[in-house]
C-alpha positions as CSV (number, residue, x, y, z in Angstrom):
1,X,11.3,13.0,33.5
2,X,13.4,13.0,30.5
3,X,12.3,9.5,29.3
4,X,8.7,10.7,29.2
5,X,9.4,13.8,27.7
6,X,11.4,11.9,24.8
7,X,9.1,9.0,24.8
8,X,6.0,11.5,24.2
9,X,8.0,13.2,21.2
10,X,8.7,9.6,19.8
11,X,5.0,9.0,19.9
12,X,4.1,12.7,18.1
13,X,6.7,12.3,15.4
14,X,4.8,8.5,14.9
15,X,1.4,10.4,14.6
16,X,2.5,12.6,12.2
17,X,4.1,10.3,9.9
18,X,1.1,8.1,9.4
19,X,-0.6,11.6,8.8
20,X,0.9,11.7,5.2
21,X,0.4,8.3,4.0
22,X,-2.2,8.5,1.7
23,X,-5.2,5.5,1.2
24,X,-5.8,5.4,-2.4
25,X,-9.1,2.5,-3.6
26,X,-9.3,0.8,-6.8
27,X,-9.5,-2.1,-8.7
28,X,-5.8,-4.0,-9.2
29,X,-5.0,-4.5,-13.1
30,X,-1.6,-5.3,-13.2
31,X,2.0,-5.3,-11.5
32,X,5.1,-4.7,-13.8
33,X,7.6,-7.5,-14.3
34,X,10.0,-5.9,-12.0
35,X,7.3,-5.3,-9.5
36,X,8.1,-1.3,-9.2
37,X,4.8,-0.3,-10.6
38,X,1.2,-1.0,-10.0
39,X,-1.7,-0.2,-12.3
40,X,-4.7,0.2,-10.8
41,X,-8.2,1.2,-12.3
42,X,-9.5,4.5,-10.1
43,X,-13.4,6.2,-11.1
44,X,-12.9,4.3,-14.7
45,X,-9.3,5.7,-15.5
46,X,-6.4,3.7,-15.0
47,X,-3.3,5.1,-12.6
48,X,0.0,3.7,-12.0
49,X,2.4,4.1,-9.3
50,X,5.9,3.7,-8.2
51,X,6.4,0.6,-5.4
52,X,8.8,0.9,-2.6
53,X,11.3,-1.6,-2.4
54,X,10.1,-3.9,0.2
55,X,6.4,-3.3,-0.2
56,X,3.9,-6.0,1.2
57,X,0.2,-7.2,1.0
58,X,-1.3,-7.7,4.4
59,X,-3.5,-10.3,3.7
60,X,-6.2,-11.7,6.3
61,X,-4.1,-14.5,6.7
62,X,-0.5,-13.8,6.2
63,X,1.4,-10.9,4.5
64,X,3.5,-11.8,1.5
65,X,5.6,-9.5,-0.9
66,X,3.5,-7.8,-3.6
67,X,5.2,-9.9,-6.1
68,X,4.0,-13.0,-4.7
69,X,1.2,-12.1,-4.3
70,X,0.4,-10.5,-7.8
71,X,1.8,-14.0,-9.3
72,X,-1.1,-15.9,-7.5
73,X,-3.8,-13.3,-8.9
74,X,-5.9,-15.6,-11.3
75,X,-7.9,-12.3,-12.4
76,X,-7.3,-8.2,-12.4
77,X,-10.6,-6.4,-11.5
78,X,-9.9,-7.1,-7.3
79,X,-10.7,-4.6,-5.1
80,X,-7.5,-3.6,-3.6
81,X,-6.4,-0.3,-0.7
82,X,-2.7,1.2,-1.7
83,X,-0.9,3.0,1.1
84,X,0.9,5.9,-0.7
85,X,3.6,7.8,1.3
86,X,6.1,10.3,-0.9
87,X,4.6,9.2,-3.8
88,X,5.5,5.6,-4.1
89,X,3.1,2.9,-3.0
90,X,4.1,1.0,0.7
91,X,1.6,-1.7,1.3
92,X,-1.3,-3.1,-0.3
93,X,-4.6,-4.0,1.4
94,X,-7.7,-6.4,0.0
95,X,-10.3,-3.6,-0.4
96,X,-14.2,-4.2,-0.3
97,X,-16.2,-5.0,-3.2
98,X,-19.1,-2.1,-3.4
């Protein structure tokens, strides 16, 4: 009785966590030389924001650290999906071109 109890808490504090991240869309410009902030170009104004230690891009393929995979980018203008939780981006998505 207690492990289901505990396990359905587990599974309600998951929920909510994902509840804050926030999906942001734009067009990738540039990634600093440190790779702890990314420009993006959102409704024709550019944005920047802070990159969590660690963060990845989950390709189709394979995922590979957002420093990788900015070095391989042959031009900005790519659709691209940020995954924002407390204000610094966590992972990076290929977005959809429109």
């Amino acid at each position: 009785m207690f492990r289901k109890c505990l396990a359905a808490l587990l599974a309600c504090f998951l929920a909510v966590g994902t509840i804050f991240a926030e999906e942001i869309k734009g067009l990738f410009k540039e990634l600093s030389e440190k790779g702890d902030k990314i420009t993006i170009t959102v409704d024709d104004k550019e944005k920047t924001y802070d990159v969590k230690e660690g963060a990845m891009f989950k390709g189709k393929k394979n995922d590979q650290t957002l420093a990788d995979w900015a070095k391989g980018k042959k031009s900005a203008n790519s659709p691209i999906v940020l995954t924002v939780e407390d204000g610094k981006v966590t992972e990076v998505k290929r977005g959809k071109k429109e």
